[in-house]
C-alpha positions as CSV (number, residue, x, y, z in Angstrom):
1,X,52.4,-49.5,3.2
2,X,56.1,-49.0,2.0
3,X,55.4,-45.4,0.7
4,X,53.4,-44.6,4.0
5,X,56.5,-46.2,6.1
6,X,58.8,-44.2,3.5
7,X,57.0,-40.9,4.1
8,X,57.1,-41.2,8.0
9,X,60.7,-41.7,8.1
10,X,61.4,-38.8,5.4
11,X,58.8,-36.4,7.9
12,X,59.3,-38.1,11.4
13,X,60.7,-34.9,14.0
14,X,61.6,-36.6,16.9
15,X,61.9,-40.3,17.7
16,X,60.2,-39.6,21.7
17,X,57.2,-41.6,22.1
18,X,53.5,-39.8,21.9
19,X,51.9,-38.3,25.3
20,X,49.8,-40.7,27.1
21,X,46.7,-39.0,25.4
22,X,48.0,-40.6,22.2
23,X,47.7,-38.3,19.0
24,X,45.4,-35.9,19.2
25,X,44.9,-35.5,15.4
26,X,43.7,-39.1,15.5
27,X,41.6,-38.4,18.6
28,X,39.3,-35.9,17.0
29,X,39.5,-37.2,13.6
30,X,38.2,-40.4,14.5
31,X,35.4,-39.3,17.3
32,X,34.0,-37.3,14.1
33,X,34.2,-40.3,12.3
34,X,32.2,-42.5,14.5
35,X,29.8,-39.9,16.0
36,X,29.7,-37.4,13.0
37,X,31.3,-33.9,13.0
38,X,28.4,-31.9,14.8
39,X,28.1,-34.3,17.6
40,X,26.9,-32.8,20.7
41,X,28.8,-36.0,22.5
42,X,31.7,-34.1,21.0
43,X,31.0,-30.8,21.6
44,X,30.6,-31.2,25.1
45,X,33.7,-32.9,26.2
46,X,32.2,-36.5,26.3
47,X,33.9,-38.3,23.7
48,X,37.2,-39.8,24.8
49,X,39.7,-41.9,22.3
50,X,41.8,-44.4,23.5
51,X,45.0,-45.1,21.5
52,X,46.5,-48.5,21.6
53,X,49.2,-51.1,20.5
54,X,46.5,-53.5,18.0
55,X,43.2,-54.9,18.4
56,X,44.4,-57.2,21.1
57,X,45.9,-54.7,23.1
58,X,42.7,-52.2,22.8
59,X,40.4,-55.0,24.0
60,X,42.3,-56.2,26.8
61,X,42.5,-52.1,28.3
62,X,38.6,-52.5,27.7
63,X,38.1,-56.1,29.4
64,X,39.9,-54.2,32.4
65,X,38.6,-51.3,32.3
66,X,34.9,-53.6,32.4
67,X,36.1,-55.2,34.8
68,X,37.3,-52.8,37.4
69,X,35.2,-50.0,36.7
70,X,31.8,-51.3,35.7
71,X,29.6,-53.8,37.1
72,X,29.8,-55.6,33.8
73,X,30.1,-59.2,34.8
74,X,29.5,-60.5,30.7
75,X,30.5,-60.0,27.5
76,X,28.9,-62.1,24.2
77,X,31.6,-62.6,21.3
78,X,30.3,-63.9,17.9
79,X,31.3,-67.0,17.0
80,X,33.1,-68.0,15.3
81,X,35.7,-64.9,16.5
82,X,39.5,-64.3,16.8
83,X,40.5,-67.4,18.9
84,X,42.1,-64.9,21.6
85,X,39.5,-63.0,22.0
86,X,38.0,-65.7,24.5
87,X,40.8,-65.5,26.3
88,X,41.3,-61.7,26.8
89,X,37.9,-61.3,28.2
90,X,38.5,-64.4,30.7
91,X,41.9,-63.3,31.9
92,X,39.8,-59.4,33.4
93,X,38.0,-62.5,35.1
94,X,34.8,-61.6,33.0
95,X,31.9,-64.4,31.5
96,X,32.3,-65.2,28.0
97,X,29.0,-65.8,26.5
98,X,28.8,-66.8,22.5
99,X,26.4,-65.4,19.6
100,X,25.6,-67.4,16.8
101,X,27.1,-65.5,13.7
102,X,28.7,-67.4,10.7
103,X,26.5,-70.2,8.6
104,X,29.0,-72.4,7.1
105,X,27.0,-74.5,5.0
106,X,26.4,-71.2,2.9
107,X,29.1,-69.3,3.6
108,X,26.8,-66.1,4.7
109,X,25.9,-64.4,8.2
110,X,23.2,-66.3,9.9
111,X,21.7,-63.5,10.8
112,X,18.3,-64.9,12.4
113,X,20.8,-67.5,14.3
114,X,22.6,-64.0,15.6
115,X,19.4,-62.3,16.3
116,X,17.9,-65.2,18.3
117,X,21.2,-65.5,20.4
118,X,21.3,-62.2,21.0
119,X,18.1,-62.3,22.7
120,X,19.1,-63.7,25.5
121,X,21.5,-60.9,26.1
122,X,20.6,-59.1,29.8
123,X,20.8,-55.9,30.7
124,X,24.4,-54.7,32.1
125,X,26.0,-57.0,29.6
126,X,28.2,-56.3,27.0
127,X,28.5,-57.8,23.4
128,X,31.6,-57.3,20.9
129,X,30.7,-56.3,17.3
130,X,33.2,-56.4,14.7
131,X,32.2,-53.0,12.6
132,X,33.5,-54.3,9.6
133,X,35.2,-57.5,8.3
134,X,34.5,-59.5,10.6
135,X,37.5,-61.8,11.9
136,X,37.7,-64.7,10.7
137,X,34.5,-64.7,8.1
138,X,35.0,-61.2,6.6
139,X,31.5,-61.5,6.4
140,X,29.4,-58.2,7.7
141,X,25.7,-57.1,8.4
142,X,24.2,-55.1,5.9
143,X,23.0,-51.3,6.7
144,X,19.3,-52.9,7.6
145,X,20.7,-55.2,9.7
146,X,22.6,-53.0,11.6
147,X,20.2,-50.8,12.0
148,X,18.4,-53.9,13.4
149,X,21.1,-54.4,15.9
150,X,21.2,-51.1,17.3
151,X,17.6,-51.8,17.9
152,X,17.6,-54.7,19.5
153,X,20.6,-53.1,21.6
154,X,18.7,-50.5,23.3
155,X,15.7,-52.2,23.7
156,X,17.9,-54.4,26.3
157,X,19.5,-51.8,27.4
């Protein structure tokens, strides 16, 4: 972290803040990351990147952008989760719903618990994956499982 805060100020250009579009480098390197390079998603102008201050902040622009431009009316957090995660959700006035995720007695992911929870999910709602290291158990599916996931996802929709 020192040497990457060391090399930023040695290269930094101007000290303005970025465009509301955020870095644009970032943009399309991370939409290629999460939806490959090839992407037709990407090729045909539908991706968009949002850029923001944290994982706090970047949840509570999607809670309000849920809430005020969907009819999204839930959202299903594992839990255990990031205690303010809760409370982001409930302050854009949306229904917190929890999924069983974390089996303390052996330290692993319940992951029949999870699935079982997550059956009860309906369609038009919303549910929160960590994609990896999950906070607070660090603990995350396997490939399988979340291959699993993604199943059980579109099947409700």
């Amino acid at each position: 972290v020192k040497k990457a805060e060391q090399y930023l100020l040695e290269n930094e250009t101007t000290k303005n803040y970025l465009s509301i579009d955020g870095l644009a480098d970032f943009a399309r390197c991370t939409q290629a990351l999460l939806f490959g390079n090839q992407s037709p998603l990407i090729s045909a102008g539908r991706a968009r990147t949002a850029q923001t201050p944290g994982g706090t902040g970047a949840l509570r622009v999607a809670a309000d952008f849920l809430a005020t431009q969907t009819s999204v009316k839930r959202v299903w957090i594992s839990n255990p989760s990031w205690p303010n995660h809760n409370n982001v959700f409930n302050a854009a006035g949306l229904e917190v719903c929890e999924y069983h995720y974390y089996d303390a007695a052996n330290h692993t992911l319940d992951f029949d618990g999870m699935l079982a929870s997550l059956k009860q999910v309906q369609p038009g709602d919303v549910v929160l994956f960590h994609g990896c290291c999950h906070n607070p158990t660090g603990i995350d599916p396997t490939a399988e499982q979340w291959q699993q996931l993604a199943q059980l996802s579109q099947a409700n929709g």
